[in-house]
C-alpha positions as CSV (number, residue, x, y, z in Angstrom):
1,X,140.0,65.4,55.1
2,X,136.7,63.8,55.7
3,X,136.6,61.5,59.1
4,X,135.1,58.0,58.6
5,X,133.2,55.7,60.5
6,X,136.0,53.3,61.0
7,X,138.1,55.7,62.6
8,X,135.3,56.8,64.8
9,X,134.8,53.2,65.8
10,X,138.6,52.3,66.3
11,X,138.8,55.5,69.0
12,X,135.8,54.4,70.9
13,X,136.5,50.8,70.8
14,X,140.5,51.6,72.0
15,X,139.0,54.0,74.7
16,X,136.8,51.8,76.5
17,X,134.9,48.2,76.6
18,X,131.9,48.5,74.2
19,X,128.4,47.1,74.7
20,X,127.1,48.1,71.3
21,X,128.3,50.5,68.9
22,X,125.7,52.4,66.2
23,X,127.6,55.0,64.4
24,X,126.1,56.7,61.3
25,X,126.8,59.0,58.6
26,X,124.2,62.0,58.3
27,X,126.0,63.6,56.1
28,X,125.2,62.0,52.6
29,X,128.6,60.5,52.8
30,X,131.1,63.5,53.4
31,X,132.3,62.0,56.9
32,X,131.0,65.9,58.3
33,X,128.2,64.8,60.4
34,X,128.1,62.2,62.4
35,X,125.4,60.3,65.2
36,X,127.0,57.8,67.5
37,X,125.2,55.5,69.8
38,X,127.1,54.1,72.0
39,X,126.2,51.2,75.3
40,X,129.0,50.7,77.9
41,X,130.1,49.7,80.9
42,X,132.9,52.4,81.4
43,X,129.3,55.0,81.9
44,X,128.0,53.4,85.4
45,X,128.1,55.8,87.7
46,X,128.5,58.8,85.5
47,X,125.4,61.0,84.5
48,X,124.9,62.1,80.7
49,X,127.2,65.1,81.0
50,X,129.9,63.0,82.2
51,X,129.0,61.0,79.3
52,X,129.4,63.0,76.2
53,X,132.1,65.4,77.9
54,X,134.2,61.4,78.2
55,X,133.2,60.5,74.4
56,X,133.8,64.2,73.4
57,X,137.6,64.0,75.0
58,X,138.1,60.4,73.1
59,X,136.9,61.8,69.9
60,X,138.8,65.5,70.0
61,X,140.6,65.1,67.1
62,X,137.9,63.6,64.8
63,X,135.3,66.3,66.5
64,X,137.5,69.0,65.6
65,X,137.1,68.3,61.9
66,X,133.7,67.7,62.4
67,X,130.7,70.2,60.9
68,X,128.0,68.6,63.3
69,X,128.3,65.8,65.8
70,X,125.4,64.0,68.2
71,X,126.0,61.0,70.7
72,X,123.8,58.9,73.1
73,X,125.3,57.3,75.4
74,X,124.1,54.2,77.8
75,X,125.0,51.8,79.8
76,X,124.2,47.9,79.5
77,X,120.7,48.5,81.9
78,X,119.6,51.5,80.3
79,X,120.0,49.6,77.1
80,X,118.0,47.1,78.0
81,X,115.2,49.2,79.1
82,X,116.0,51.0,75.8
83,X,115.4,47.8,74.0
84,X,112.5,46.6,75.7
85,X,110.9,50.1,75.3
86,X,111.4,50.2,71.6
87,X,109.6,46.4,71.7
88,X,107.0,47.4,73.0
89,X,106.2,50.3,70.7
């Protein structure tokens, strides 16, 4: 059974407070492969590994019936600087 982006969503959203949330599809639609982008406050203090292994734990289930699966993950500062960065470009 294909996963969709609103169950994706509802996980991370239950799991911790979310900044901003991009989740997409790059699968043509089949709910196989998925990117999420995700900015929050629960990733102070944590480095990226710490990161994706969190969002990898919250996400087990959906991963599992996953073919392909990619994440970023910031907090609210790197965001900005994120933001900024792609301004300026």
């Amino acid at each position: 059974m294909p996963i969709s982006a609103a169950d994706l969503e509802a996980a991370i959203r239950a799991a911790m407070p979310v900044t901003y949330l991009e989740i997409e599809d790059t699968s043509n639609g089949c709910g196989e492969n998925y990117s999420v982008f995700v900015v929050s406050q629960a990733f102070e203090g944590k480095n990226t590994l710490a990161r994706h292994r969190f969002i990898n734990e919250v996400l087990k289930k959906e991963i599992a019936q996953m073919h392909a699966f990619s994440q970023k993950t910031l907090t609210p500062t790197q965001y900005q600087t994120y933001l900024a960065q792609q301004a300026a470009s």
